[in-house]
C-alpha positions in Angstrom: -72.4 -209.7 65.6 -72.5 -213.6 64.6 -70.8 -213.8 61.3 -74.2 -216.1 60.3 -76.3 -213.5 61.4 -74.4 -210.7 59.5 -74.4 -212.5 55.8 -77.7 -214.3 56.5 -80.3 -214.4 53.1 -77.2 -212.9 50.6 -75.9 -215.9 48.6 -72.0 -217.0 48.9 -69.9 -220.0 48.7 -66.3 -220.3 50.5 -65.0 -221.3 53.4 -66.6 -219.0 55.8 -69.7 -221.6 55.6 -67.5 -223.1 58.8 -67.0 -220.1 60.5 -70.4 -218.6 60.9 -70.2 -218.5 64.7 -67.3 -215.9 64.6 -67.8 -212.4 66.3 -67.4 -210.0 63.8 -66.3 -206.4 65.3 -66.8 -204.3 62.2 -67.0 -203.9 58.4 -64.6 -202.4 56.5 -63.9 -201.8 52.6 -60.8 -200.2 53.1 -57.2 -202.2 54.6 -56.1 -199.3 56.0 -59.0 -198.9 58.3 -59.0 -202.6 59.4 -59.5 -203.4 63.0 -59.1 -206.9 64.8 -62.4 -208.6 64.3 -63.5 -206.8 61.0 -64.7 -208.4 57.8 -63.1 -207.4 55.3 -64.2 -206.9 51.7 -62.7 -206.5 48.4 -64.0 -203.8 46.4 -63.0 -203.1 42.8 -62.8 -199.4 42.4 -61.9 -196.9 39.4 -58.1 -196.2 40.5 -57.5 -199.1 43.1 -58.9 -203.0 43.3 -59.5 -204.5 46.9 -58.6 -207.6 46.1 -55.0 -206.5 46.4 -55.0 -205.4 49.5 -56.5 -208.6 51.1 -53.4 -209.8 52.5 -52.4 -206.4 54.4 -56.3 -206.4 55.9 -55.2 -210.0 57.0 -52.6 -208.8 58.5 -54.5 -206.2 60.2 -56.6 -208.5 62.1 -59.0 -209.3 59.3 -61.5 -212.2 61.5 -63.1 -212.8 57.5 -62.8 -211.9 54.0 -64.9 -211.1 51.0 -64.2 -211.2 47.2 -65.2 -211.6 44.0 -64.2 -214.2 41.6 -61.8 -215.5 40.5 -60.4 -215.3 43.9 -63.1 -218.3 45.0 -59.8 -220.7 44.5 -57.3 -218.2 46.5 -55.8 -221.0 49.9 -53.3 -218.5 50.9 -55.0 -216.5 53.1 -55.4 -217.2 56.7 -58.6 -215.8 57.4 -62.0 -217.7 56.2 -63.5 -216.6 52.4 -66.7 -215.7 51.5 -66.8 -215.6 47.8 -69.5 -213.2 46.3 -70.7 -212.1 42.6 -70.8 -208.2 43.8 -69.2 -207.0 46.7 -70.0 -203.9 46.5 -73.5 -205.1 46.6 -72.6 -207.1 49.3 -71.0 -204.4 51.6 -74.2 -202.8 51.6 -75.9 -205.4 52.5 -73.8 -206.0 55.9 -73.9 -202.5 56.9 -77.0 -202.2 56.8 -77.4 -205.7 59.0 -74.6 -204.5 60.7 -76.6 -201.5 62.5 -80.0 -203.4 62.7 -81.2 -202.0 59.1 -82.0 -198.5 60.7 -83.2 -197.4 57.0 -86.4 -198.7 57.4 -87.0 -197.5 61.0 -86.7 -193.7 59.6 -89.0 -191.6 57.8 -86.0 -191.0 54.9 -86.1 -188.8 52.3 -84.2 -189.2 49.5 -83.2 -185.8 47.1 -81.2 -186.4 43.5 -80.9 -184.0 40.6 -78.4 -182.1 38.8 -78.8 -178.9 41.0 -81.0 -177.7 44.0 -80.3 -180.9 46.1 -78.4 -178.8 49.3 -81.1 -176.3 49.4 -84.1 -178.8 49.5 -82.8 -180.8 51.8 -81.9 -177.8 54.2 -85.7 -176.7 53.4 -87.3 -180.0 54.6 -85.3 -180.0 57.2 -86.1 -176.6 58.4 -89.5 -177.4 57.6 -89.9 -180.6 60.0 -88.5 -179.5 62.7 -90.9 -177.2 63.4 -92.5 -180.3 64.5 -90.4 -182.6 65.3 -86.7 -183.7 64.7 -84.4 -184.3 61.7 -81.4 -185.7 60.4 -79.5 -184.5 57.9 -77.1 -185.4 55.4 -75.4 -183.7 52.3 -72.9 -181.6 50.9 -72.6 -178.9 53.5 -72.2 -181.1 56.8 -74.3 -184.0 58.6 -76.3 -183.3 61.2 -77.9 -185.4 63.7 -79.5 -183.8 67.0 -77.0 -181.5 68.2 -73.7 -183.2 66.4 -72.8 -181.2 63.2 -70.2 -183.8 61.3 -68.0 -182.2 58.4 -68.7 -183.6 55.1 -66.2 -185.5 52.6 -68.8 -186.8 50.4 -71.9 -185.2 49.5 -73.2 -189.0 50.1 -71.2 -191.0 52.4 -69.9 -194.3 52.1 -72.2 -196.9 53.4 -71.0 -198.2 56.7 -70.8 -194.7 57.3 -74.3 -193.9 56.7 -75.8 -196.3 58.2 -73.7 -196.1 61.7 -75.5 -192.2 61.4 -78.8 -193.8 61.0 -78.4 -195.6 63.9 -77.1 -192.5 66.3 -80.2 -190.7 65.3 -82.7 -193.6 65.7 -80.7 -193.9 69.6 -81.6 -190.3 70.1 -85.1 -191.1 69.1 -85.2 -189.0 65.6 -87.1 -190.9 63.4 -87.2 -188.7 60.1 -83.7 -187.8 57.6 -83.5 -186.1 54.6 -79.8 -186.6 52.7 -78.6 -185.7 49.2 -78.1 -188.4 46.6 -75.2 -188.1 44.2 -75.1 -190.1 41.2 -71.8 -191.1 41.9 -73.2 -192.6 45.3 -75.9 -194.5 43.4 -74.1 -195.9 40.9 -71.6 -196.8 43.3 -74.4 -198.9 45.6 -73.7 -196.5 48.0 -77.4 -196.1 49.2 -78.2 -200.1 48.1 -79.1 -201.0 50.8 -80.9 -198.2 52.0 -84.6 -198.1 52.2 -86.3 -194.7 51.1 -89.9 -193.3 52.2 -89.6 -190.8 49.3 -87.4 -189.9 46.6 -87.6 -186.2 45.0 -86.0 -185.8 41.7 -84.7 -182.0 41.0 -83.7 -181.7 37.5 -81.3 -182.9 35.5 -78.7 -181.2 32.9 -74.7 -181.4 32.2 -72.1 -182.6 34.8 -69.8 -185.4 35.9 -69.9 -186.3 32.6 -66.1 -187.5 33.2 -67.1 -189.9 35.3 -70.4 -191.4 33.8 -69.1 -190.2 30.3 -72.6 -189.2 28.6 -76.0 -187.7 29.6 -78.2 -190.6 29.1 -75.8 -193.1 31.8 -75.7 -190.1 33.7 -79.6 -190.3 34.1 -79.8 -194.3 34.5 -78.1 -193.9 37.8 -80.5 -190.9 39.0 -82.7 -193.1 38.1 -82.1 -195.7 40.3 -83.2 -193.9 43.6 -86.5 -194.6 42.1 -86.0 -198.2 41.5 -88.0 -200.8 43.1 -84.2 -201.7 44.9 -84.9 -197.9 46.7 -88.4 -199.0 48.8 -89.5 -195.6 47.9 -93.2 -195.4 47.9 -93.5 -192.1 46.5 -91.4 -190.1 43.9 -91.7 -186.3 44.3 -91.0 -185.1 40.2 -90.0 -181.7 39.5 -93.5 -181.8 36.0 -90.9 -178.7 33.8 -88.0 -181.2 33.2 -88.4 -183.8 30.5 -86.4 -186.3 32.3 -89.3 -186.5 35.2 -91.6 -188.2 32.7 -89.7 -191.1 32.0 -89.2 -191.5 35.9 -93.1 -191.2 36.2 -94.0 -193.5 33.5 -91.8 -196.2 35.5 -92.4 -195.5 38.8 -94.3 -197.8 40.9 -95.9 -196.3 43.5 -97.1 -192.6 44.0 -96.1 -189.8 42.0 -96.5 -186.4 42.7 -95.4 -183.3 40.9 -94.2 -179.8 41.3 -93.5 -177.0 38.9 -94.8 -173.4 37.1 -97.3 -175.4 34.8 -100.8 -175.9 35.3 -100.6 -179.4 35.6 -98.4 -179.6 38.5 -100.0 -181.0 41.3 -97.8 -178.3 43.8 -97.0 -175.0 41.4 -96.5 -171.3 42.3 -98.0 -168.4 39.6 -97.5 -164.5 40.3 -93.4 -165.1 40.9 -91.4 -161.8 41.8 -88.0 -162.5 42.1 -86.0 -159.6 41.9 -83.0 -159.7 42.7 -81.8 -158.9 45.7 -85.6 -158.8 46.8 -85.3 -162.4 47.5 -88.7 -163.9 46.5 -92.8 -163.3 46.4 -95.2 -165.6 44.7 -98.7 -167.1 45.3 -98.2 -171.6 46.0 -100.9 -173.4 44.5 -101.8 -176.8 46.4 -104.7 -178.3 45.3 -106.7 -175.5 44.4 -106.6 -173.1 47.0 -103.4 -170.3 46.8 -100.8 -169.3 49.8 -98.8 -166.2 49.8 -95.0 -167.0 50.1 -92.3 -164.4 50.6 -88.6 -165.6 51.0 -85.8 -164.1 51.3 -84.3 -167.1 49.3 -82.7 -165.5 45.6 -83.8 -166.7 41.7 -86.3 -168.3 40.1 -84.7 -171.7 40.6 -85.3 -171.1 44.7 -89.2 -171.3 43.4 -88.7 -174.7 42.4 -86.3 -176.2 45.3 -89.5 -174.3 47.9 -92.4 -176.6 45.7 -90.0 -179.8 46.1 -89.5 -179.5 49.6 -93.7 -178.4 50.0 -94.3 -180.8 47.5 -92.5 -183.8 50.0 -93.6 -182.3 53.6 -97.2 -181.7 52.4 -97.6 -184.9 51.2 -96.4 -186.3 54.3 -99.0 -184.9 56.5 -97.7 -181.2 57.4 -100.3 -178.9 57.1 -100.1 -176.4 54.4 -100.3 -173.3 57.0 -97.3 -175.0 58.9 -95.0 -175.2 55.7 -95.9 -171.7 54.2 -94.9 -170.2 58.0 -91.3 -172.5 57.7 -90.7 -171.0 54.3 -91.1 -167.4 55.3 -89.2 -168.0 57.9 -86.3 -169.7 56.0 -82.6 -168.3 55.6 -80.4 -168.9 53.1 -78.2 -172.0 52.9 -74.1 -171.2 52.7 -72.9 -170.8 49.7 -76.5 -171.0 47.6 -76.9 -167.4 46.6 -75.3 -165.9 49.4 -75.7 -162.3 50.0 -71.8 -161.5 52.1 -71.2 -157.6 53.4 -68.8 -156.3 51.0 -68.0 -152.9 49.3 -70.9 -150.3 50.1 -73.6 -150.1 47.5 -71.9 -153.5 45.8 -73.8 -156.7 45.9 -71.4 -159.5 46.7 -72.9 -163.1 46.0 -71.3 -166.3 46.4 -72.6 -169.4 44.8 -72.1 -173.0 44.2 -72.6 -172.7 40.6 -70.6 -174.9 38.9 -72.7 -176.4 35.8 -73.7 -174.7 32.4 -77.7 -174.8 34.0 -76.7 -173.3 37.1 -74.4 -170.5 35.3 -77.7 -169.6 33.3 -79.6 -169.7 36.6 -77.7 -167.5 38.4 -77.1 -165.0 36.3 -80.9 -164.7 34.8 -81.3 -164.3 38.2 -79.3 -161.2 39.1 -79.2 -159.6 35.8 -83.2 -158.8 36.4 -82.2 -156.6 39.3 -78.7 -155.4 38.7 -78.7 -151.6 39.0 -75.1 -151.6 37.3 -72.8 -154.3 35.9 -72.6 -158.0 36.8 -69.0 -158.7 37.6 -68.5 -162.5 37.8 -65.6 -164.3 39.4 -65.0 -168.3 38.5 -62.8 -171.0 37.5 -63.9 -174.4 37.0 -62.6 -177.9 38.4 -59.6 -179.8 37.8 -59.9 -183.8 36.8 -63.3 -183.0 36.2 -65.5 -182.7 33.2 -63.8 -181.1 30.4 -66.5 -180.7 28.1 -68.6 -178.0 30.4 -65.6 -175.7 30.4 -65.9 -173.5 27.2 -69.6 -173.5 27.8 -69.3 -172.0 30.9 -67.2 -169.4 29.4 -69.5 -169.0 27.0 -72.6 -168.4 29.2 -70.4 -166.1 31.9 -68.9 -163.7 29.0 -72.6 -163.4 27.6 -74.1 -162.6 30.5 -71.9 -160.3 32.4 -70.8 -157.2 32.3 -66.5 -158.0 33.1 -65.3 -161.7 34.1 -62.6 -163.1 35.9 -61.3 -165.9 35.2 -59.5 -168.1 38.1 -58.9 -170.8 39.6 -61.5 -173.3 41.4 -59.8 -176.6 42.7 -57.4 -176.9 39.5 -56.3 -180.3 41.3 -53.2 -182.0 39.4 -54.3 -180.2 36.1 -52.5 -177.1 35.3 -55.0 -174.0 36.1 -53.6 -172.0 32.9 -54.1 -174.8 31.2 -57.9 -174.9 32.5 -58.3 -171.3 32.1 -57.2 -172.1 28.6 -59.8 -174.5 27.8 -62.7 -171.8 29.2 -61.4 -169.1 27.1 -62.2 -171.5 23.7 -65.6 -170.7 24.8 -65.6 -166.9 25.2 -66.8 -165.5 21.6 -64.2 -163.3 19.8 -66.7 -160.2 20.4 -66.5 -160.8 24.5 -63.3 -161.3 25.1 -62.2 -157.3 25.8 -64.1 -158.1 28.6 -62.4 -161.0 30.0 -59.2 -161.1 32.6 -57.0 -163.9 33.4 -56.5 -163.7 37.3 -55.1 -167.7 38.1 -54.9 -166.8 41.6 -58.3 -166.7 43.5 -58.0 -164.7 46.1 -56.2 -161.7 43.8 -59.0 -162.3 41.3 -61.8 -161.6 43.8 -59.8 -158.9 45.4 -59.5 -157.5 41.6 -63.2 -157.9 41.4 -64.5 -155.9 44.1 -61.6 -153.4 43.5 -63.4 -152.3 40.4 -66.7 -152.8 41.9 -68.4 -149.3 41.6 -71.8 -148.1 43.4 -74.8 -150.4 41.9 -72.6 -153.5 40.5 -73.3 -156.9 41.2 -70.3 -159.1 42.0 -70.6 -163.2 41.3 -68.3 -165.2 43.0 -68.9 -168.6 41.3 -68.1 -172.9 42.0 -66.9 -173.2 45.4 -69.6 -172.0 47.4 -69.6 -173.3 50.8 -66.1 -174.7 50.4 -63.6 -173.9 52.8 -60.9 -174.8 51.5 -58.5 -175.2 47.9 -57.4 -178.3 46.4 -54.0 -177.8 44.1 -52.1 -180.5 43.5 -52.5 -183.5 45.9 -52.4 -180.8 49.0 -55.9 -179.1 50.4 -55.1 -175.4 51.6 -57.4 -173.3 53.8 -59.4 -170.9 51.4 -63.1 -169.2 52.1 -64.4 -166.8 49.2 -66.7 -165.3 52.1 -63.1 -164.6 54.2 -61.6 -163.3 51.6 -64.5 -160.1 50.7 -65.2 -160.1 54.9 -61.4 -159.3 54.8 -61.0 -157.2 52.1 -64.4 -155.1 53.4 -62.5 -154.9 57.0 -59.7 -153.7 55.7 -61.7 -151.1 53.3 -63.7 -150.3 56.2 -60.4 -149.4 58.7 -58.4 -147.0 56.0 -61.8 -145.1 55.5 -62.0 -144.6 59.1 -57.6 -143.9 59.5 -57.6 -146.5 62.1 -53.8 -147.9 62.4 
């Protein structure tokens, strides 16, 4: 692509004005990743500023570069310089010129919130391709036709994201639904995206060590339903306060979801018992559906209304959607049923936030036949503040907790653990082990599992994997019970 043709309508100054006839190859933020031809931009970032590493993506082959000021008087690079106020808003803006601005050629669907986003996405999904195809994009994995693509980021970078736009466009799908992090939009990530719809979950306590405080925390949640977004329509979940201040600034069409009788898409008679999965009758302007899901919790009511809320909406029929949902499976690691002991429910969530905690367990506590055993550790070089809470809630709510460790990171997990256990009232703590290895906690946990118990495995979820230290280790909590069952399973029998 013509260099002219790449940066044309965003405003710079530099040398690169004599140079807008160069191929360009590519578009990278990052030196390492520089190939011959690229433009390179500089990108200040929390641990590590671009702007240093302009003379190695020279080096590299760099055909242009991009920075910020003060660097509009650098002469000692090689390569031409196009001098911007933002590049970050800047290297959104070429990858999506880059790939033909494939955004607005999709039908793209936009989810942000504190909690529910994996399983609404997976629920719209499911839902609209029972008509036609969808891409995908989120915390689990990226999906695009028959390509399933791992996922670092629960949004990717954007030169990634649009180069997936573009693959599904080539194979002729034409609606996406992907999760937006905060961190993605307050990062520009998904600038220079441009959304049909953007559905807002909830919002309650994390990352709080990155954006430092709730209210900054909601500003960039906010921002998917900016007028910078294109979306035309903001699907607001009516039972969480933060959705009216979205409403009252939102441009275009709201619509809302919820358990009150104001919700424009609500659900009355809810049975959610657990492990029953789900029953209730969806309310959608006027006239009532029976749904029945296997899906787990109360909060599972509100991610179904979202994701009926957006398809409906859209032009599905209601019949169609309430058919999809019935027919629905659980996502991985969102209240996951896994075969463990016999007669001992094993689940395995995500949870990783004080909301969630008191989600889950409301959930399973109305249909526990026994104790709630609850396995969990939280994050290292992550929110601090949420730790003793979550202690807190879990030693409330169960019956026997284990602590351990999640991804401890370069924090110490003792040290972690420690911080939890200021949380756990004097009165609970007989209750509460110390287990800093995960896989003998869980093993501990559905060794005293008895007939009738529920056992929690909490805040890794669908994760496959451990991060302590600066090394990632293989670790599945669903391997580790589907191990610890087969194993159960053979000495019962006296195999060898």
């Amino acid at each position: 692509m013509k260099l002219g043709d790449l940066v044309s309508g965003f405003p710079f100054r530099g040398s690169a004005r004599n140079f807008l006839f160069a191929d360009i190859r590519g578009v990278s933020c990052s030196s390492k990743s520089v190939q011959p031809g690229d433009l390179f931009i500089a990108i200040r970032g929390s641990r590590a500023d671009g702007h240093s590493y302009i003379e190695e993506a020279v080096r590299r082959g760099a055909q242009c570069v991009a920075a910020e000021e003060p660097w509009g008087e650098a002469t000692r690079f090689s390569a031409p310089l196009i001098i911007v106020g933002n590049t970050r808003n800047f290297y959104a803006y070429c990858a999506s010129r880059f790939f033909g601005e494939p955004s607005k050629k999709l039908n793209l669907i936009g989810i942000t919130g504190t909690n529910g986003k994996t399983t609404t996405a997976f629920l719209i999904r499911h839902i609209i391709e029972k008509r036609t195809s969808c891409a995908i994009f989120g915390t689990l994995y990226y999906v695009i036709g028959d390509k399933v693509c791992p996922s670092s980021l629960t949004t990717p970078d954007t030169y990634e994201l649009n180069k997936l736009f573009a693959e599904a466009l080539a194979q002729d799908i034409r609606h996406a639904v992907m999760e937006v992090s905060s961190h993605a939009l307050d990062q520009n990530r998904v600038g220079s995206l441009r959304f049909s719809s953007a559905i807002f979950t909830n919002l309650t306590r994390d990352h709080l060590d990155y954006h430092k405080d709730l209210e900054t925390y909601f500003l960039a949640k906010r921002r998917l339903f900016s007028a910078e977004s294109g979306a035309k329509r903001a699907i607001l979940n009516s039972d969480d306060p933060y959705s009216a201040r979205i409403r009252k600034e939102f441009g275009g069409e709201t619509v809302t979801y919820g358990l009150g009788e104001d919700a424009d898409v609500r659900a009355r008679d809810i049975d959610s018992r657990f492990p029953d999965g789900l029953s209730f009758r969806l309310v959608v302007e006027g006239k009532s559906y029976p749904i029945r899901s296997s899906l787990l919790g109360l909060h599972n009511v509100y991610n179904i209304l979202a994701a009926v809320a957006e398809t409906y909406y859209d032009g599905f029929s209601v019949d169609g959607i309430v058919r999809a949902v019935c027919g629905f499976k659980a996502v991985p690691g969102r209240m996951e049923l896994v075969e463990g002991p016999p007669e001992v429910a094993v689940v395995i969530d995500y949870a990783h936030t004080p909301d969630a905690f008191s989600k889950v367990f409301s959930s399973v506590r109305n249909g526990a036949k026994a104790r709630v055993i609850a396995v969990f550790g939280c994050g290292g070089d992550r929110d601090r503040g949420k730790r003793p809470e979550m202690g807190r809630i879990a030693s409330s709510a169960a019956d026997c907790v284990i602590l351990t460790s999640d991804n401890p990171r370069s924090e110490d997990p003792e040290a972690i653990l420690d911080e939890i256990w200021e949380g756990i009232p004097s009165s609970e703590r007989s209750k509460v082990e110390r287990v800093p290895d995960r896989r003998q906690a869980i093993i501990r946990s559905l060794d005293i599992a008895r007939e009738g118990d529920v056992v929690l495995i909490l805040g890794k979820g669908h994760e496959a994997y451990q991060i302590i230290g600066d090394r990632r280790f293989d670790f599945s909590d669903q391997e580790v019970v589907r191990s610890y069952y087969a194993e159960t399973v053979k000495v019962k029998s006296g195999a060898p």
